[in-house]
N, C-alpha and C positions, 0 to 999 in steps of 0.2 A: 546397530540400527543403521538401516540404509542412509544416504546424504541427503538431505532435502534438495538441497538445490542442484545435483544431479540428478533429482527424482523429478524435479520439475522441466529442467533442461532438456533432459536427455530420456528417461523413461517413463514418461507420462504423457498420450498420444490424444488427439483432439479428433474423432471419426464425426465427417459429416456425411449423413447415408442419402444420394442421392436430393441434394440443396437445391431448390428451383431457383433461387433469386442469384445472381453474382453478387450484388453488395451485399447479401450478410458473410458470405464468404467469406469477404473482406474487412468487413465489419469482427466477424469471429477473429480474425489474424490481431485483428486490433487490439479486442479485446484479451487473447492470448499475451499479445506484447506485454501488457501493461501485467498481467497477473504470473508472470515467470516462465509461463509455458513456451515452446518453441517448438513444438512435431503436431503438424498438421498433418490429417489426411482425408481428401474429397475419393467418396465414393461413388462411379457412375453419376455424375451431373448431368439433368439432363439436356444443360446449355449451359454454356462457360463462354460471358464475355470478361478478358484477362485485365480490360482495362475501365469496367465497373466494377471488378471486383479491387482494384488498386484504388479506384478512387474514394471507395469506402474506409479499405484498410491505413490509412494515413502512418502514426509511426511502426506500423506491423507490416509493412510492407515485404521485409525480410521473413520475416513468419511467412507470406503469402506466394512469396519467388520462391522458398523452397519446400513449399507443400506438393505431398505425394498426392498421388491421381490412379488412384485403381480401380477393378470392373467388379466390384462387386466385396462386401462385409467379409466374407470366408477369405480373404488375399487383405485386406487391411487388419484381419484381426490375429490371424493363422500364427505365427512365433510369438500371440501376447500370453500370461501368465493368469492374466485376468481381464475381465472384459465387462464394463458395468454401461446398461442402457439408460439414457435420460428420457422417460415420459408420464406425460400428464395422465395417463389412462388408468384405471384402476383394469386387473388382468384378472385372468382365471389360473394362471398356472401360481405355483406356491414360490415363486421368488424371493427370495429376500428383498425387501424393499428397505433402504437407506435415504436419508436425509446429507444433505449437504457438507455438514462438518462431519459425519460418521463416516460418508463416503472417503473424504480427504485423507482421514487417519489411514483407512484400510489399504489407500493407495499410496500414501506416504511409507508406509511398513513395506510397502511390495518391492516398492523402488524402483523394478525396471518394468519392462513389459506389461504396461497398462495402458488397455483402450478403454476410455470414454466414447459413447457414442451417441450422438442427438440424430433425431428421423427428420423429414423433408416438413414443409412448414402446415404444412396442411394438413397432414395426414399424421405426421410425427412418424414413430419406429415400427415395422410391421414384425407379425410374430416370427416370421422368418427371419428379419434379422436378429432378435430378442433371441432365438435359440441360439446363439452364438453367445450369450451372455450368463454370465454365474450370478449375478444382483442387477437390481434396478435402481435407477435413483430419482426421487420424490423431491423437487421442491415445492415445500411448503407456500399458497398464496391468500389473499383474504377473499374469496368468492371464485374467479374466472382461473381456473386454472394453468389455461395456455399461456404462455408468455413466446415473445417473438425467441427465432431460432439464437442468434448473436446474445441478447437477454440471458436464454438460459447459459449458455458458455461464460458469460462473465460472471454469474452467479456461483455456477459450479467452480471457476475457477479461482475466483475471490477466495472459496473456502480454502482451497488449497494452499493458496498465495497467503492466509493466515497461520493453516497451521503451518507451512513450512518454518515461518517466522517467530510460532513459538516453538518451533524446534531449535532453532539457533541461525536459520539462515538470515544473512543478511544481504536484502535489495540490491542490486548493483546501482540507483538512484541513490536509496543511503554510503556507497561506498563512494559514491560521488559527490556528496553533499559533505563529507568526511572529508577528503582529497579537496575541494574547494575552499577548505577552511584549515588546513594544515593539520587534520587531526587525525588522532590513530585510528584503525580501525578498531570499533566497538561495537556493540550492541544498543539497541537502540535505548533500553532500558538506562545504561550503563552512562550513556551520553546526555539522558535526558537529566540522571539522577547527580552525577560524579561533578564536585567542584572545578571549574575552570583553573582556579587558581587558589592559593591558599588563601584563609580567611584573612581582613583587613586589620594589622595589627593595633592597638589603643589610640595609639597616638597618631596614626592614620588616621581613625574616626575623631578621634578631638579637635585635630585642624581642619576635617568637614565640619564637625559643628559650628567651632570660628569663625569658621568664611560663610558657613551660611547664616549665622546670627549676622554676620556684618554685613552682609546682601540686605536682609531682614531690616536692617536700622537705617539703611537709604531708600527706606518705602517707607508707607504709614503704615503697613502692615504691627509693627512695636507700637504705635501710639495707644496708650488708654492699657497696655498690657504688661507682665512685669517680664522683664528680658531673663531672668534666673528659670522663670517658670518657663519660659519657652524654650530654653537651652533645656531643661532636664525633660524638657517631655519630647522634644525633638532627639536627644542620647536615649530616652529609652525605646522608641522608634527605631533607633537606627541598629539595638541592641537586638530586639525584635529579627529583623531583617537581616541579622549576621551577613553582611556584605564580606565576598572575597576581596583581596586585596586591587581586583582588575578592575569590580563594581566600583567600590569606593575610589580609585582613580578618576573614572567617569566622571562620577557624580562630583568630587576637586577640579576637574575641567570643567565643565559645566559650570560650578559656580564661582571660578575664577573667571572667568569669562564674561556672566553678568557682571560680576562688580567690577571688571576694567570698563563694560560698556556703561553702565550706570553713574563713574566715575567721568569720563568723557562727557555723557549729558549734562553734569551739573556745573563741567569746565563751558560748555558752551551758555 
């Protein structure tokens, strides 16, 4: 099976056929940044200002500095393997029409040499460019069909940016959020689910019930209550909650801490 995330990187291409506005240009870079992609390419614009189009694209700016610029669908799509159109229209010719996450799969499988292509805002994709294409792709709306041109691109590419992820790719934000924290690299699954630490041994949790029963007995919180009951149903709460041995650390800081300060109140 091809790599996701050099399916996303590297062989999976973002065709805008002919974009009137520069800010969705830029706008689209953006959106690309944020969902994996990184190969732009503007077809015949038929006005390009460089620095509306930057001031849309914010951290996609790199997407935006090195997207390609050619004259026309037959020269941006010419060495793809596959070539799938985004539009709202329903057609006469017999195309395969796809949906978003159907589209992802078939492009994730391909791996290299795939254009995507969204038409101008107005008008969307004309059949002339369409014949350059083997599928179409539909997304699904509740009544108004059209969505703005950047819209559809972050739509289309979300789907992407998922299934890559249930394929095993991982985010380069997750590998950094991982490296921020001293941790290995994992799966997000892995990280979400895997103990930090191992569980908190008995007698860990027995001196958290002590010190929090003893916090407990310098309030009124005990009065009118029986201290036995409250320990055992505080142990079986904490039994409950199988704390690792880092949790249950926490939580002996924490309430060491109150009872030094609750201690000092009652010295003044």
């Amino acid at each position: 099976m091809p790599d996701p995330g050099h399916a996303l990187r590297e062989g999976i291409r973002i065709v805008l056929v002919r974009p009137m506005h520069p800010g969705n240009v830029g706008a689209t870079a953006r959106a690309m940044k944020n969902m994996g992609l990184r190969r732009l390419v503007v077809v015949d614009p038929p006005c390009f200002d460089l620095e509306r189009a930057r001031w849309m694209a914010g951290g996609g700016r790199d997407v935006l500095e090195k997207a390609s610029f050619v004259p026309d669908v037959a020269t941006a799509v010419g060495d793809c393997k596959l070539a799938v159109g985004c539009t709202a229209r329903m057609r006469r010719w017999d195309w395969p029409v796809l949906e978003p996450p159907a589209l992802a799969q078939q492009a994730l499988a391909q791996g290299d040499d795939v254009a995507l292509l969204f038409g101008r805002e107005d008008v969307g994709l004309e059949n002339d460019d369409l014949a350059h294409c083997q599928a179409l792709v539909r997304i699904p709306t509740d009544g108004e069909p059209s969505l703005n041109l950047s819209q559809a691109v972050l739509l289309v590419s979300s789907a992407l940016f998922d299934a890559a992820r249930a394929q095993g790719w991982i985010p380069t934000e997750e590998d950094r959020q991982v490296a921020r924290s001293a941790g290995r690299s994992r799966t997000r699954k892995q990280r979400l689910d895997a103990p930090t630490s191992p569980p908190a041994p008995l007698a860990m949790q027995q001196s958290l019930l002590d010190q929090a029963v003893e916090v407990l007995s310098r309030t009124t919180y005990l009065k009118g209550r029986n201290e036995d009951q409250v320990r055992i149903t505080l142990g079986r709460l904490l039994q409950r909650l199988a704390p690792t041995e880092q949790e249950a650390a926490i939580l002996l800081g924490m309430t060491k801490r109150t009872r030094i300060q609750l201690e000092r109140n009652e010295e003044e």
